[in-house]
C-alpha positions as CSV (number, residue, x, y, z in Angstrom):
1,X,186.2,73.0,107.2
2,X,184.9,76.2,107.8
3,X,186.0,80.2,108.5
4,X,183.3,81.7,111.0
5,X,183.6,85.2,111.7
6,X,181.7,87.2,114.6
7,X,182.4,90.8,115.6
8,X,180.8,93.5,118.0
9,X,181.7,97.1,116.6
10,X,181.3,99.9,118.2
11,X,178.1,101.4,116.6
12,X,179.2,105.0,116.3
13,X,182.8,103.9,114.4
14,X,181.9,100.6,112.6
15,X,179.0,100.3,111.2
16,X,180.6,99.8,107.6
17,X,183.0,97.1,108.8
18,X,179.8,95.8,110.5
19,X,178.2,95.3,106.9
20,X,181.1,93.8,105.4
21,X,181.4,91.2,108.2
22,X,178.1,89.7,108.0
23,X,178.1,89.2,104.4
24,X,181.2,87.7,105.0
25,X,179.9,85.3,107.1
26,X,177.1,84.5,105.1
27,X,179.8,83.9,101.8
28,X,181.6,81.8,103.8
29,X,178.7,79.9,105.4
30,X,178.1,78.8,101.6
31,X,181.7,77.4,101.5
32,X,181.5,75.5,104.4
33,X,178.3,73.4,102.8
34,X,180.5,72.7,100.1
35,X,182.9,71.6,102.3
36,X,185.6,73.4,100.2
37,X,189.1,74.0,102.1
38,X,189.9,77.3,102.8
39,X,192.8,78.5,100.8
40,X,196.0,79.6,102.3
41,X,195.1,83.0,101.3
42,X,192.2,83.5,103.0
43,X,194.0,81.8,106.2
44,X,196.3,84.7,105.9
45,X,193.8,87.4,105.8
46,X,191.9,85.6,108.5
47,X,194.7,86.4,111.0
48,X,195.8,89.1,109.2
49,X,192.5,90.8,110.2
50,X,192.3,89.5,114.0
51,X,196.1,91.5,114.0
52,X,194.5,94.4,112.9
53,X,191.4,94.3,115.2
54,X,194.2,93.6,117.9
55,X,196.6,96.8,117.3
56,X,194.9,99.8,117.0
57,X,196.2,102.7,114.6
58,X,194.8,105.2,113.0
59,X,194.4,103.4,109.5
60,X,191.8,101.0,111.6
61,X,189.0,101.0,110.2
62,X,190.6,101.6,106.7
63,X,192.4,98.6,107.1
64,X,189.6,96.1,108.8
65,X,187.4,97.1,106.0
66,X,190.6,96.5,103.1
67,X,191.1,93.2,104.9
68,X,187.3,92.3,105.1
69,X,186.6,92.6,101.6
70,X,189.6,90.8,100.2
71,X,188.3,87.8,102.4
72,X,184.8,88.2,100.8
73,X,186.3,88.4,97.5
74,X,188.3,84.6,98.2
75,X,185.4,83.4,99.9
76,X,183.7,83.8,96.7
77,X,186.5,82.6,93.9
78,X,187.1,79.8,96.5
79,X,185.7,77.3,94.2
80,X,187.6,78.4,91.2
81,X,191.3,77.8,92.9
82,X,193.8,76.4,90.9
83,X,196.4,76.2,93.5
84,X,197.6,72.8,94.5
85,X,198.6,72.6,98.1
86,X,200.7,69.8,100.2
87,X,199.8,68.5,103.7
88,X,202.8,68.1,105.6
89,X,203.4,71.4,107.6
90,X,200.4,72.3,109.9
91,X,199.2,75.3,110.0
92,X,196.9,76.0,112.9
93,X,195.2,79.0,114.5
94,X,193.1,78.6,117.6
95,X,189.8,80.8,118.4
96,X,190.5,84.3,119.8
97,X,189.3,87.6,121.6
98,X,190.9,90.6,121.5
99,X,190.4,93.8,123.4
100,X,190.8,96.8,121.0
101,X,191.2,100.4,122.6
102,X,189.4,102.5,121.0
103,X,189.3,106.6,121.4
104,X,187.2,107.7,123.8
105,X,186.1,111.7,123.8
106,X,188.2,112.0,126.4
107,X,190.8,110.7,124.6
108,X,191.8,107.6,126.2
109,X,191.4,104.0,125.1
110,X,188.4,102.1,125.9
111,X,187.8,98.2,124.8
112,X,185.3,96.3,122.4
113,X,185.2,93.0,122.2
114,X,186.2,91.1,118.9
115,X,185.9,87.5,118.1
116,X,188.0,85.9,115.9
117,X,187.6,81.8,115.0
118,X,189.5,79.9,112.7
119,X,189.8,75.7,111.9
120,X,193.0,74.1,111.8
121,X,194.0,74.2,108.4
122,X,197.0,71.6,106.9
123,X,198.5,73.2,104.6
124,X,201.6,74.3,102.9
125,X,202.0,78.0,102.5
126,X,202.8,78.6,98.4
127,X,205.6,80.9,99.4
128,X,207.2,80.2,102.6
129,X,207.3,83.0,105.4
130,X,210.7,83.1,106.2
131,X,211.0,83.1,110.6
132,X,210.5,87.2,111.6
133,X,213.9,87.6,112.7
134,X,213.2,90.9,113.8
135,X,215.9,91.8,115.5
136,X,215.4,95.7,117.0
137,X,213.1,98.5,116.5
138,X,214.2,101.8,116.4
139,X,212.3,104.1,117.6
140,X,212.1,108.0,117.5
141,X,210.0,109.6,114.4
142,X,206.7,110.5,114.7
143,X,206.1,110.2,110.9
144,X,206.4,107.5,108.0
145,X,210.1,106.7,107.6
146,X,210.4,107.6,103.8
147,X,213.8,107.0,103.5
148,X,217.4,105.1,105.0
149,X,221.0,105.7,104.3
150,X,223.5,103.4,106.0
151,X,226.8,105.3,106.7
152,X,230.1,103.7,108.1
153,X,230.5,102.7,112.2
154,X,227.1,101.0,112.6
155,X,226.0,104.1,111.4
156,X,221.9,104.7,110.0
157,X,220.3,108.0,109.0
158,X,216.7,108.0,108.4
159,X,213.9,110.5,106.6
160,X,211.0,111.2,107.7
161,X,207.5,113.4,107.1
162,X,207.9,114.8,110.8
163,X,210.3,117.1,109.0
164,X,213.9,115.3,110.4
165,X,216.3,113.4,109.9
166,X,217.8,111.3,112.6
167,X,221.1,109.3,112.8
168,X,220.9,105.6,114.7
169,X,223.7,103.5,116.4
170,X,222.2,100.6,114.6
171,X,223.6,98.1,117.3
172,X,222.6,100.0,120.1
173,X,219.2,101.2,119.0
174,X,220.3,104.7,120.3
175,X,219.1,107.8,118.4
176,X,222.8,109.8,117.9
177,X,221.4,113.1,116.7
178,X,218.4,114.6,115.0
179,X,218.9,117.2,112.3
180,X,216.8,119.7,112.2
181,X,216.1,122.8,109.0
182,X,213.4,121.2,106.6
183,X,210.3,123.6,106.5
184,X,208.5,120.1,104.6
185,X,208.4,116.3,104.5
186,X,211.9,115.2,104.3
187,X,211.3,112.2,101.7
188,X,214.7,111.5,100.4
189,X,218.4,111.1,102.0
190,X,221.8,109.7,100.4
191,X,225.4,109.3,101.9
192,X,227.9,111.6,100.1
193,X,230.9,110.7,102.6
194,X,231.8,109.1,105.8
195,X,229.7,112.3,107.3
196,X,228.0,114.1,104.8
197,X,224.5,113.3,103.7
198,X,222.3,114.9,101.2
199,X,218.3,115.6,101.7
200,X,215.2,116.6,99.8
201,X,212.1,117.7,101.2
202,X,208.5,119.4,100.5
203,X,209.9,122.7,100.8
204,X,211.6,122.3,97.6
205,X,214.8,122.3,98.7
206,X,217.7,119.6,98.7
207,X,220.0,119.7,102.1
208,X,223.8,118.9,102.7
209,X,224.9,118.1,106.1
210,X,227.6,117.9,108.2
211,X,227.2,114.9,110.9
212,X,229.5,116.0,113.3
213,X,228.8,119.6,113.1
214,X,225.0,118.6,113.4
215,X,224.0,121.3,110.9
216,X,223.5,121.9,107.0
217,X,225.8,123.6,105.4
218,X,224.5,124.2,102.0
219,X,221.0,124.7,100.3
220,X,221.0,123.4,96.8
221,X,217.8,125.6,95.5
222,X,216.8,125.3,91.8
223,X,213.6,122.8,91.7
224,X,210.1,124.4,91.8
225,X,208.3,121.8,93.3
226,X,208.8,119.2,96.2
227,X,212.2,117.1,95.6
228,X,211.6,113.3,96.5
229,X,214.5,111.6,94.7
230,X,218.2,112.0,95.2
231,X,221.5,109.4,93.9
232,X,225.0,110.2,94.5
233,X,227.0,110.0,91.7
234,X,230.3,109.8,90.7
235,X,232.7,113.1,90.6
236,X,231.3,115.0,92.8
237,X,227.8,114.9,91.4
238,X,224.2,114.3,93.2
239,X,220.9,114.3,91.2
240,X,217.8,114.8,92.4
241,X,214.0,114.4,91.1
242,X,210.8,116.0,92.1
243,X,206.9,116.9,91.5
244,X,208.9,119.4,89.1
245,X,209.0,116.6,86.6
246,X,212.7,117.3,85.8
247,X,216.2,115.9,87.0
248,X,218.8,118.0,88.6
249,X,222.6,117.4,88.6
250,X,224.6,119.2,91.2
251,X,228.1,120.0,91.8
252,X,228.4,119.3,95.7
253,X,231.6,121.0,95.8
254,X,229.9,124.5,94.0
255,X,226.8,123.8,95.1
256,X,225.8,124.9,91.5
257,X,223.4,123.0,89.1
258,X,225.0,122.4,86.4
259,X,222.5,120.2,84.3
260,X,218.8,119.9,83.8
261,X,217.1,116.8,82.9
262,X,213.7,116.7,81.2
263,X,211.7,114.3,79.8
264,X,209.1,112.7,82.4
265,X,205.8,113.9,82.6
266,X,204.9,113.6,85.9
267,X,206.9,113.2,88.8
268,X,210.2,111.9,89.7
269,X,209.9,109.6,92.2
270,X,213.2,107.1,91.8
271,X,216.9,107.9,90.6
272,X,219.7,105.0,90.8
273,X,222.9,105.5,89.8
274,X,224.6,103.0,86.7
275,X,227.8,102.2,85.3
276,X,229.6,104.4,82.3
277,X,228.1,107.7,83.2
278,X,224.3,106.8,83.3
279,X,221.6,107.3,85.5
280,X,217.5,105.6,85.6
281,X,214.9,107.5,87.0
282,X,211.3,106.1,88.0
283,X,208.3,108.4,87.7
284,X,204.5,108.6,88.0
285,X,204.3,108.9,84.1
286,X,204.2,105.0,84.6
287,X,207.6,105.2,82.7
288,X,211.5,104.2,83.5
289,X,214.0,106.8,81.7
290,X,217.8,105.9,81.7
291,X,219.9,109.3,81.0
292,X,223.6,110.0,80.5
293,X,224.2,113.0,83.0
294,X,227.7,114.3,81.6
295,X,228.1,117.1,78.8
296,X,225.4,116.9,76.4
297,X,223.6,114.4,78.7
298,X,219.8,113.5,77.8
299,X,217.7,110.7,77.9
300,X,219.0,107.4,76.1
301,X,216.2,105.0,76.6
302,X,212.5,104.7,77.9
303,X,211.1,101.5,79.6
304,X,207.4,100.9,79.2
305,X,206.0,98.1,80.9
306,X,204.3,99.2,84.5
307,X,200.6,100.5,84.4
308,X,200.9,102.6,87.0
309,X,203.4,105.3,89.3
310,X,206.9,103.6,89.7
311,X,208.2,104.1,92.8
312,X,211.6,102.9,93.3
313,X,214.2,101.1,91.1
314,X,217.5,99.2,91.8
315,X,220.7,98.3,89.9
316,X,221.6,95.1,89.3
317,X,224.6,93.3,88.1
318,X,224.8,92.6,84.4
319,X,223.0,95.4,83.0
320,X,220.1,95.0,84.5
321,X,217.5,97.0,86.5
322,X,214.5,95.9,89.2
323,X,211.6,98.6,89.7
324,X,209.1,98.7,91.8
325,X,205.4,100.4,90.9
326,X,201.9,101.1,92.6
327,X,200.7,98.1,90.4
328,X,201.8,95.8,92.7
329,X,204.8,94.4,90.5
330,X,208.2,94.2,90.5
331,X,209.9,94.2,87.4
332,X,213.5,93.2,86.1
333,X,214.5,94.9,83.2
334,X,217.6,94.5,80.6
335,X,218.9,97.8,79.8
336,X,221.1,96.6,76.6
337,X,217.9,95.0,74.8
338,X,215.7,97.6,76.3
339,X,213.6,95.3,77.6
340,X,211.6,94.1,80.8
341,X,212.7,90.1,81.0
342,X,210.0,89.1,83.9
343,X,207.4,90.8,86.1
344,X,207.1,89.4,89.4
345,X,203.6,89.3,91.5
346,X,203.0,88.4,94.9
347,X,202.3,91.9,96.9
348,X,198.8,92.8,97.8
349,X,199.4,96.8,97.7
350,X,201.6,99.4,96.1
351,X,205.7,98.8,96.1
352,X,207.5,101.8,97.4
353,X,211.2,100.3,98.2
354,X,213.6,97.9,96.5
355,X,217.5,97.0,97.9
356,X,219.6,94.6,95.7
357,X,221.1,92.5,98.4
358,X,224.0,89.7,98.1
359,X,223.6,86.6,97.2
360,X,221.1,87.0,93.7
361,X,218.6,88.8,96.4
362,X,216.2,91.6,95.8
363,X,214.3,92.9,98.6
364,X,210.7,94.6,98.2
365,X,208.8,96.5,100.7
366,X,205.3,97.2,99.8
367,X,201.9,99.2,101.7
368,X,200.7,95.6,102.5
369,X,202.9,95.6,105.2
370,X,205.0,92.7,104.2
371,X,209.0,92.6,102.5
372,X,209.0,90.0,99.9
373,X,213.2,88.6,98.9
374,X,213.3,87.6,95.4
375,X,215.9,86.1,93.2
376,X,216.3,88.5,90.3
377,X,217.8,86.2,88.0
378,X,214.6,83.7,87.4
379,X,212.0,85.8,89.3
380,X,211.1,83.7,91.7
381,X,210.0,84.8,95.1
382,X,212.5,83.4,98.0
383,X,210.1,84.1,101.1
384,X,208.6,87.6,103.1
385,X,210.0,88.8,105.7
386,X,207.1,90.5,108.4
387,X,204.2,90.5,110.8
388,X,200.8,90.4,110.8
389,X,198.9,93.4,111.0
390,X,202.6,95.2,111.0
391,X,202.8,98.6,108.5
392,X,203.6,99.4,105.6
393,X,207.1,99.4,104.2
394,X,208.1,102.8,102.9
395,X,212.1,102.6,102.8
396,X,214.7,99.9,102.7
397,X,218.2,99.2,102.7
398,X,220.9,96.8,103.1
399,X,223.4,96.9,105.6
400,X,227.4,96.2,105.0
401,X,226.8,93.1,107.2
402,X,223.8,91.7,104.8
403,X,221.2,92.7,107.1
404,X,218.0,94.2,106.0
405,X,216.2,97.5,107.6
406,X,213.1,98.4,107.1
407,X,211.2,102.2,107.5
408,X,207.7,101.9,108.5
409,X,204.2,104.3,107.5
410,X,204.3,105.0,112.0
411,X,207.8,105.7,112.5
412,X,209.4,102.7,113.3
413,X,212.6,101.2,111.7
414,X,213.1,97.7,112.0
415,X,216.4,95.9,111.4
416,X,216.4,92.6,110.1
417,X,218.5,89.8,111.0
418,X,221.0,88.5,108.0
């Protein structure tokens, strides 16, 4: 069984991705004499990069080259695979061209010419890919979606770095309104009522806005860097977290702040709300802090576990919390024994998203592109949910109706079917 990869780059834009492929080619050549399977990881990458070479962005040539040398790095272990893989569900891939556009100086989109072949391989994925069920894309930002906040009626604001925030008939597809005021990234958004949200942005500011009115009617100034965390809580309360290092908690009614948490180190990246008065923040201090917020509020606990930026957390039932962090992991932690119970592995890049969903389900959107559905009481991984060559998952969150959406690095949304 054999892997052969061929490529004609443009000279002038590929000469690095040139490089990689032939030793590539060469690394699997050896393989092939050994008459070693391929793995089902290196299948994947296989048409993982002919998707890439097929879909032009402009992370191309960063993400041919990311592909190209995971797929040297398997061809090489190869040998040394432990995994134990069943024949009865085909897997098969046929040889393949595809025409990519690339910019011209004129600015439109000429072809190359790239070669793809792979061998029929039998095997069993280790984790099944559940069917795509996309069901829609919305489509509207011209920036990565950074953050989603179902409302009631069908009803789905989004955040995005093209400084907006737009509101979605999620049935439809139709864009509703945009809401304009940000002078920065917009990279956070909650729900404070049937037609209130709250917003955080670059420009240091957090945002409250009335959805009928179409406008914001309040500035919450007070944090001194950019704000990319927000939770509503309970009592007319919102928090939010930023580059600042500190927590804010706000009066919405006021509009005054009326606590200041410190404690991280680095930014505040994650806030999620928890029973009896508590809050957990995630931060790029590599840390988990969980906080009363009331009078005389402070930090109550610090999780250690994740080696690097944690990037989004969810509450779970029975005490427990998930988090999500740039070293790939997802963790489930149990916040009465101040402990983390079981770190779960399966993405290739940095988590930015989690959604506790019914059913025992945990949802995880990471840069590799791909939304991973995990059962947080044992660990184990359920299925991903995703595309080939699709981007990377920046935002999630469940609907009423148990469907899934999913805020991309270009500007889509994609909703998910149940």
């Amino acid at each position: 069984r054999a892997f052969h990869f061929t490529s004609v780059f443009s000279a002038r834009m590929f000469d690095v991705c040139s490089a990689h492929s032939n030793n590539l080619q060469n690394a699997i050549s050896n393989k092939r004499s050994a008459r070693e399977p391929l793995s089902t990881e290196l299948f994947r990458l296989a048409a993982e990069l002919a998707a890439v070479l097929d879909r032009p962005t402009r992370n191309f040539v960063v993400g041919v080259e990311r592909v190209v040398e995971q797929l040297m790095e398997l061809a090489e272990h190869q040998g040394t695979s432990k995994k134990k893989l069943n024949q009865d569900s085909p897997i098969s891939c046929q040889a393949r061209s595809c025409s990519v556009g690339m910019p011209s100086e004129r600015g439109n989109l000429s072809p190359e010419i790239v070669t793809v072949y792979t061998v029929a391989e039998q095997e069993r994925l280790p984790i099944r890919a559940l069917p795509s069920r996309r069901q829609r894309v919305l489509a509207g930002h011209s920036g990565t979606v950074h953050a989603l906040a179902p409302m009631r009626d069908g009803r789905l604001a989004s955040a995005s770095l093209d400084n907006s925030i737009k509101v979605w008939d999620v049935e439809s597809g139709k864009c509703l309104t945009t809401l304009r005021g940000h002078d920065g990234d917009v990279n956070t958004l909650v729900s404070l009522g049937p037609d209130v949200l709250a917003s955080g942005s670059d420009d240091e500011m957090v945002k409250l806005w009335n959805i009928q009115a179409g406008r914001c009617f309040a500035t919450l100034q007070g944090h001194t860097d950019a704000v990319w965390a927000l939770v509503n809580l309970e009592g007319h309360r919102l928090a939010s977290g930023g580059w600042d290092h500190c927590i804010k908690v706000w009066d919405t009614k006021t509009c005054d702040c009326v606590a200041t948490l410190m404690g991280h180190t680095n930014a505040v990246k994650a806030l999620v709300a928890l029973p009896r008065g508590r809050l957990a923040s995630g931060s790029h201090d590599k840390s988990i802090r969980v906080w009363t917020w009331g009078d005389g509020g402070g930090c109550v606990a610090t999780l250690l576990g994740h080696t690097s930026y944690v990037n989004a957390l969810a509450a779970l039932p029975r005490e427990r919390l998930a988090s999500g962090s740039d070293d790939r992991t997802v963790r489930v932690w149990d916040l009465e024994a101040g402990c983390c119970l079981f770190s779960m592995e399966g993405h290739d890049n940095n988590v930015h998203a989690l959604v506790a969903m019914t059913g025992r389900r945990l949802a995880s959107g990471a840069q590799d592109g791909y939304i991973r559905l995990w059962d947080y009481e044992n660990g184990k991984c359920l299925g991903t949910l995703g595309e080939v060559g699709q981007d990377a998952v920046y935002a999630l969150a469940g609907l009423s109706d148990g469907r899934l959406v999913s805020g991309l690095l270009e500007g889509e949304i994609w909703l998910w079917g149940s």
